[in-house]
ChimeraX commands (.cxc) that place a marker at each C-alpha (Angstrom):
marker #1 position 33.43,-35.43,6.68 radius 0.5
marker #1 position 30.02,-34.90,8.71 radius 0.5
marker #1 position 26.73,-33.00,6.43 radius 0.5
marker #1 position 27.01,-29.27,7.32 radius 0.5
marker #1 position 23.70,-28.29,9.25 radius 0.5
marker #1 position 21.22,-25.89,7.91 radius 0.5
marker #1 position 20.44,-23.35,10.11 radius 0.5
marker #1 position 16.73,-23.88,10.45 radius 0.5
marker #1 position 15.74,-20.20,11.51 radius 0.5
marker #1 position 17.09,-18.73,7.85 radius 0.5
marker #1 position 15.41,-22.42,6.78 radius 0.5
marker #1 position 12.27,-20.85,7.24 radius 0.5
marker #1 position 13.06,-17.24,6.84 radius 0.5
marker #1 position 14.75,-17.47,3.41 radius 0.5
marker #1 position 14.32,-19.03,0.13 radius 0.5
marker #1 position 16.43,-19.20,-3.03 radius 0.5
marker #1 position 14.90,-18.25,-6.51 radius 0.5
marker #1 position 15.52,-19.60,-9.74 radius 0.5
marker #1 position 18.79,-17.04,-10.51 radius 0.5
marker #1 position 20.04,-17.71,-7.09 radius 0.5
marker #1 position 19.47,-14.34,-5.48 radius 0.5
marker #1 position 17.44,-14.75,-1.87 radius 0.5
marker #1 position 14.03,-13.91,-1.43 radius 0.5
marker #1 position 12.72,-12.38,2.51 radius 0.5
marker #1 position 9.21,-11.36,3.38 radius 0.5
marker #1 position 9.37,-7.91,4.90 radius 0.5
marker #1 position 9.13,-6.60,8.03 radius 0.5
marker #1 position 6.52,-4.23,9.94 radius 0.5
marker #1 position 3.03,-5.77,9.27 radius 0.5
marker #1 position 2.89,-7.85,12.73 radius 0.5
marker #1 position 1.18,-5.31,14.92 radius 0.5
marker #1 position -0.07,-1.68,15.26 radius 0.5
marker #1 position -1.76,-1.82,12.19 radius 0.5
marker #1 position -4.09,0.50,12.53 radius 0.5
marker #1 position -2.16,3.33,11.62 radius 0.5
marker #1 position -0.36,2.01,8.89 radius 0.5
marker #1 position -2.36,3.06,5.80 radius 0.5
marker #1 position -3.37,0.24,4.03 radius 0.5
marker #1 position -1.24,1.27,0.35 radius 0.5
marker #1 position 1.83,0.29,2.95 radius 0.5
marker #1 position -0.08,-2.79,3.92 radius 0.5
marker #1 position -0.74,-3.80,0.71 radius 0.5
marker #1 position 3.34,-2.94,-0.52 radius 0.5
marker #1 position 5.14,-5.02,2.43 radius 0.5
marker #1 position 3.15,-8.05,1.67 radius 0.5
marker #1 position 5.09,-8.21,-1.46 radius 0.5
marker #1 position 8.45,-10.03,-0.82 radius 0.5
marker #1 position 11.81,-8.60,-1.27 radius 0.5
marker #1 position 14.93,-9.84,-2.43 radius 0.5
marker #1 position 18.21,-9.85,0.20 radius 0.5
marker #1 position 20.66,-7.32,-0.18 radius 0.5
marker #1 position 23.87,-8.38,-2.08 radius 0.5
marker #1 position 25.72,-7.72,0.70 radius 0.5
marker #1 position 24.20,-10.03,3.15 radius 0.5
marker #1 position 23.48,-12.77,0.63 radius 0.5
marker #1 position 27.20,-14.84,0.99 radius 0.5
marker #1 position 25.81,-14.56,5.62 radius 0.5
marker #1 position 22.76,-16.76,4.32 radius 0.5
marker #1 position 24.84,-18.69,1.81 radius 0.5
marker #1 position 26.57,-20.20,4.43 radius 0.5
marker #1 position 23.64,-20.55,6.76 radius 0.5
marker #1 position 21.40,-23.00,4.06 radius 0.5
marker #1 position 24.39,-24.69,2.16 radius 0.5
marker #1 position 22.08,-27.17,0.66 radius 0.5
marker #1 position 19.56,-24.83,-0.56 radius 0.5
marker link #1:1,2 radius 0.2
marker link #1:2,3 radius 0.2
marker link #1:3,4 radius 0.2
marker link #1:4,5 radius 0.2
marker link #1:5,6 radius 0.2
marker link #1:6,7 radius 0.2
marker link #1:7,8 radius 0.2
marker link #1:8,9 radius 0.2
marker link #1:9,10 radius 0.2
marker link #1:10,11 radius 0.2
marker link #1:11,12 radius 0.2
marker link #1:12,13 radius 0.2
marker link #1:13,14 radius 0.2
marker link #1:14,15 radius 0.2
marker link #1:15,16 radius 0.2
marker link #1:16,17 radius 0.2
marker link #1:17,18 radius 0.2
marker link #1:18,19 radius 0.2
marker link #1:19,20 radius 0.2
marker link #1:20,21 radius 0.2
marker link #1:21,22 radius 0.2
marker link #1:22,23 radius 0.2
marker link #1:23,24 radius 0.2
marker link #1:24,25 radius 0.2
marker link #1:25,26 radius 0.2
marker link #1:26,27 radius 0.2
marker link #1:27,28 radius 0.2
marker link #1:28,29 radius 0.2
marker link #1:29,30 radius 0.2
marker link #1:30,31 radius 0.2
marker link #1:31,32 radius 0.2
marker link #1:32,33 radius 0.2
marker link #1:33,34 radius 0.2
marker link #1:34,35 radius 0.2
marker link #1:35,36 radius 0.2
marker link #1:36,37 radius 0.2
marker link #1:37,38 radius 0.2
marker link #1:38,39 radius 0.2
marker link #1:39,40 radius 0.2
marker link #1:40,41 radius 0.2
marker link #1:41,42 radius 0.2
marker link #1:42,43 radius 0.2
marker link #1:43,44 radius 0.2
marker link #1:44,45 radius 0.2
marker link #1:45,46 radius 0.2
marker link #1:46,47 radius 0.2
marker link #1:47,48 radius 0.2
marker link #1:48,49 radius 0.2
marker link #1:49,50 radius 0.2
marker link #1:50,51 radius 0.2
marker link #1:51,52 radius 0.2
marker link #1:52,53 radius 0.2
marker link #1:53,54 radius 0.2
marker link #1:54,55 radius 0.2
marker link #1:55,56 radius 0.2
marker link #1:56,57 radius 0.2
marker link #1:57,58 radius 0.2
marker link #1:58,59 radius 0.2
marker link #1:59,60 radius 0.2
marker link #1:60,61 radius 0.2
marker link #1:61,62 radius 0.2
marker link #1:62,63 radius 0.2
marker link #1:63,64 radius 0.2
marker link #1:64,65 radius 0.2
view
């Protein structure tokens, strides 16, 4: 049987902690900046974990992960 591929876009989106859970960076801090004060700056640079439910999605998309 062939390796399964990694799907390189979650590759570089995703990665997977010690306990297994998946951590993201978060969204909203690309552009129009200026009138996002800078306490929400400051909180979406921290990274978040994926939601439970969408955790088995990126399972399957980095099996070797």
């Amino acid at each position: 049987m062939p390796k399964m591929k990694t799907n390189r876009g979650a590759a570089k989106r995703f990665k997977r902690t010690a306990s297994g859970e998946f951590k993201r960076n978060q969204s909203f801090r690309r552009h129009i900046l200026t009138k996002k004060s800078t306490k929400r700056k400051r909180q979406l640079r921290s990274p978040e974990m994926v939601a439970a439910v969408d955790a088995p999605m990126i399972r399957r998309m980095l099996p070797y992960s």
